[in-house]
Structure formats: structure tokens, C-alpha cells
C-alpha positions as CSV (number, residue, x, y, z in Angstrom):
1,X,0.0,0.0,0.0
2,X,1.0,3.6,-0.8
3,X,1.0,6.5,1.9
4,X,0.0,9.8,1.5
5,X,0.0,12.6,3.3
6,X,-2.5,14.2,4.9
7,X,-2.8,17.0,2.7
8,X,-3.4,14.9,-0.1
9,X,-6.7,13.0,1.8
10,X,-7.8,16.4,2.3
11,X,-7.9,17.7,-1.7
12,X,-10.5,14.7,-1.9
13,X,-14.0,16.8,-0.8
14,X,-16.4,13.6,0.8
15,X,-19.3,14.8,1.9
16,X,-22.7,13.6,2.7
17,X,-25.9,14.5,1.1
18,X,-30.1,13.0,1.0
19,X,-31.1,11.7,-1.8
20,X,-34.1,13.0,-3.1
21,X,-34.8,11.3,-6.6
22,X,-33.7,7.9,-8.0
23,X,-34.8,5.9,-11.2
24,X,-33.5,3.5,-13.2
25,X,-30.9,5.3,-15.6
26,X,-31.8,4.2,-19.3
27,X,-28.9,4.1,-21.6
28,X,-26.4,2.4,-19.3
29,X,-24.1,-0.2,-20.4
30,X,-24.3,-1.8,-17.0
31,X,-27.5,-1.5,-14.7
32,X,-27.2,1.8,-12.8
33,X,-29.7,4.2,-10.7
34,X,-29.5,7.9,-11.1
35,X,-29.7,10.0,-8.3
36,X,-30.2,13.6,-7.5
37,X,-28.5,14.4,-4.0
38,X,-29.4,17.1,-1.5
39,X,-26.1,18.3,-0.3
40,X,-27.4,21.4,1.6
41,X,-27.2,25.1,1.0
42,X,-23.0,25.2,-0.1
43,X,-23.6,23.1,-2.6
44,X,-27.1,22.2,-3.6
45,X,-28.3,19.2,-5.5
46,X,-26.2,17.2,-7.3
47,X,-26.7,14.1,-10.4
48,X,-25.0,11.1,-10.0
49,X,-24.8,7.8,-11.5
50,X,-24.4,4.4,-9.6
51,X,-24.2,0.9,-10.0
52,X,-26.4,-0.2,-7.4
53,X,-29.0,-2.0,-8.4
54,X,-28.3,-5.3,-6.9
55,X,-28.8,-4.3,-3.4
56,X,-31.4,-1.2,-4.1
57,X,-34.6,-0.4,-5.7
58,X,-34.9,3.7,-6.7
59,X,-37.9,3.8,-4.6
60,X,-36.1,2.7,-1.5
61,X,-33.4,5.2,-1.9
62,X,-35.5,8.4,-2.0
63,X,-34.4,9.9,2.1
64,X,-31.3,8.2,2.6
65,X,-28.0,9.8,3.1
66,X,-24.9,8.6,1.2
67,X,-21.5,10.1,0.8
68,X,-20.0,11.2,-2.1
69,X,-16.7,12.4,-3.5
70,X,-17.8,16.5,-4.8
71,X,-14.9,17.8,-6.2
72,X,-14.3,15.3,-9.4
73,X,-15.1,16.9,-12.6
74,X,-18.1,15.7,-13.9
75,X,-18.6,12.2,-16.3
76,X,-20.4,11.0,-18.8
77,X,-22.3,7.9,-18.5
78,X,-24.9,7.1,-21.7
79,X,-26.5,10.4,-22.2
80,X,-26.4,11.2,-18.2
81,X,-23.4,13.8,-17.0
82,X,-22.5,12.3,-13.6
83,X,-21.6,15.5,-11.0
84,X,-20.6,13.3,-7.9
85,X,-19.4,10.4,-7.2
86,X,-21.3,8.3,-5.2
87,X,-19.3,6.0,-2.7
88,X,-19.9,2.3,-2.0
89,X,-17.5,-0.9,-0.9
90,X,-17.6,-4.2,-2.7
91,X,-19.8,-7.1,-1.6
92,X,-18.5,-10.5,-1.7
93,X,-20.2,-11.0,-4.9
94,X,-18.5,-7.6,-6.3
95,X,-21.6,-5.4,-6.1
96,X,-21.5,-2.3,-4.4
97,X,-22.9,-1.3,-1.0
98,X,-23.2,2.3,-0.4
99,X,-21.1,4.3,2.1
100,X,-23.1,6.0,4.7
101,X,-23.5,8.0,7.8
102,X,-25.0,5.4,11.0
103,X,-26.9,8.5,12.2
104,X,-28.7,11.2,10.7
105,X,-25.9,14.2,9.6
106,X,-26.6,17.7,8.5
107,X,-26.6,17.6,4.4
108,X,-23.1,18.9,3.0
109,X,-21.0,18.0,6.2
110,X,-17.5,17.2,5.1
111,X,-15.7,13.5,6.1
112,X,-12.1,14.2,7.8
């Protein structure tokens, strides 16, 4: 494993956000849900693709708080531009379960 220093971890902008929309994002080459992610009044909402759907339906997402790196410049994925990324670790099966606050957390709070 590589070390960094600290001021490198901290060029990396996590922060956490609700989400407030999800579907089913047509157009993907792999099965992904788009969100739209409340970060709070800094930053506002936010678009982001994520390859989720083995573990979560849009429906169930809508209210729940993820984390998500902010300061990437934005991709494109299909005809959707991705703003954030949304973070997750892999299952044992190699699909992704998303990163998250245990507790309720103002929207837009930064992870250090």
C-alpha cells in the first residue's frame, strides 16, 4: 500500500448528502440508478450515476443519506453527466454497497 500525506486526503471533498430522486438510468451499459442528491445550502443538489442496483430499488433510496466524493469533474455515463461520485465498498459477490453515515448528519457535512 501507498502512503500519503494528509494534505493529499484532504484535496478529496467527501461529503454527505439525501437523496431525493432515483430511477432507473436508461442508456447504461451496466444496470445503474440515477440519483439527484441534496447536499445542503454550499452546494445544492447534485446528479450522480451508480451501480447499485443489486442491493437497491430507486424507490427505497429516495431519504437516505450517502457520501459522495464533490470535487471530481463531472462524467459521462450514456447520455447522463454524472456531478458526484457516489461512494460504496464491494460485496463479496463484487456489487456495491453504499457508504453511509449510522446516524442522521446535517446535508453537505464534510468527512475528515
Amino acid at each position: 500500500m501507498n502512503e500519503i500525506a494528509y494534505e493529499d486526503f484532504e484535496k478529496v471533498d467527501i461529503r454527505v448528502g439525501t437523496i431525493v430522486e432515483a430511477s432507473v438510468l436508461e442508456g447504461a451499459r451496466k444496470p445503474a440508478i440515477r440519483l439527484l442528491i441534496d447536499f445542503g445550502a454550499e452546494l445544492g443538489t447534485k446528479k450522480s450515476s451508480a451501480q447499485i442496483t443489486v442491493h437497491y430499488a430507486p424507490e427505497a433510496l429516495v431519504g437516505r443519506q450517502v457520501a459522495a466524493v464533490v470535487n471530481f469533474p463531472p462524467r459521462q455515463i450514456g447520455k447522463f453527466m454524472s456531478q458526484v461520485l457516489t461512494l460504496g465498498f464491494p460485496a463479496d459477490d463484487g456489487s456495491v454497497v453504499l457508504f453511509a453515515p449510522d446516524k442522521k448528519v446535517p446535508n453537505g457535512g464534510r468527512l475528515f
